[in-house]
N, C-alpha and C positions, 0 to 999 in steps of 0.2 A: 634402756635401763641407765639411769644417773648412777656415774662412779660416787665413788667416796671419796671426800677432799684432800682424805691422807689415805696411799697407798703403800704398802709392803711387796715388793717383790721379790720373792725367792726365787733365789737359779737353785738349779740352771733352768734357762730359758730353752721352751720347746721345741719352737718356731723362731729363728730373728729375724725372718722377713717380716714378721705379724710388729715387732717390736716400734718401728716407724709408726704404722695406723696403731697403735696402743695410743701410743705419746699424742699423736691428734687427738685422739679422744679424749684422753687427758685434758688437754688444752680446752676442749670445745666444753668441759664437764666443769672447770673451774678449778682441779684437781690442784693442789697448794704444795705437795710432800711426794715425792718418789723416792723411798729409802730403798737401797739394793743392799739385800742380803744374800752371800754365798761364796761359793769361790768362784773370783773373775771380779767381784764386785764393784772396782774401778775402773775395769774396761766399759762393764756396762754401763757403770755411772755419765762414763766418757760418751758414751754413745747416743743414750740418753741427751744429756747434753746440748750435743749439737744437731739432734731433731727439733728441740727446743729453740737453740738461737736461728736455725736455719743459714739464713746470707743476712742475720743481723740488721736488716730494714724495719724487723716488724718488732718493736721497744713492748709492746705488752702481751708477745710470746714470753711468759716466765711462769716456772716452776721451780722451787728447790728440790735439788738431786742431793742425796747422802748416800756414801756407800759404806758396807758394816761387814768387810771380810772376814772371818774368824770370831762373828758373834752369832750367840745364838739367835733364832727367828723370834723367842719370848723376849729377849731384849732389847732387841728392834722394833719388836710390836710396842713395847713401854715407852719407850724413843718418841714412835710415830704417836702415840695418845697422849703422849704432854706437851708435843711439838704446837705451839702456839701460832695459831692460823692468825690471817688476820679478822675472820669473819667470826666464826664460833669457840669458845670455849670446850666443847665436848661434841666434839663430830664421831659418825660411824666409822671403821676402820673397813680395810680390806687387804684380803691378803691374796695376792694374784700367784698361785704357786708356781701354775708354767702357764706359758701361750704356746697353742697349740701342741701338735706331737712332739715328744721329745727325740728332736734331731740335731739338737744342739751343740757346739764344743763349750759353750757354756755353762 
């Protein structure tokens, strides 16, 4: 299944081991926006992050991360649909609520 170019993540996260192969996917799907909504929001952003740069060799591993602690999920959903890709105008959203079980401290 093709992700959505702009994704919403609500924490807490269920699984963080899943959270790495998320982010591959991400990358392998074209994915343009990973906004993190919840408490923790900049850890994860952080985390995020640097599945993304990796060891910094690879120049077109790139996504933008945004983190939105203390907003609501409908406000970050509005964020994420006028967040200006560089491909399309009006892309599908998604909203990833957890990965996997919730065993998270996030």
């Amino acid at each position: 299944m093709k992700l959505a170019p702009r994704i919403v993540l609500q924490l807490p996260l269920g699984n963080p081991d899943a959270l790495g192969p998320f982010v591959e996917d991400c990358l392998r799907h074209g994915v343009v926006l990973i906004a993190v909504v919840g408490e923790n929001a900049a850890a994860v952003e952080d985390l995020i992050d640097d599945f993304v740069i990796g060891d910094g060799s690879d120049r077109s591993r790139f996504i933008v991360t945004t983190q939105h602690e203390g907003e609501t999920l409908e406000d970050v959903m509005e964020f994420a649909a006028t967040f200006n890709a560089r491909s399309e105008a009006r892309t599908a959203l998604a909203c990833a609520a957890c990965i996997g079980p919730k065993t998270s401290p996030f």
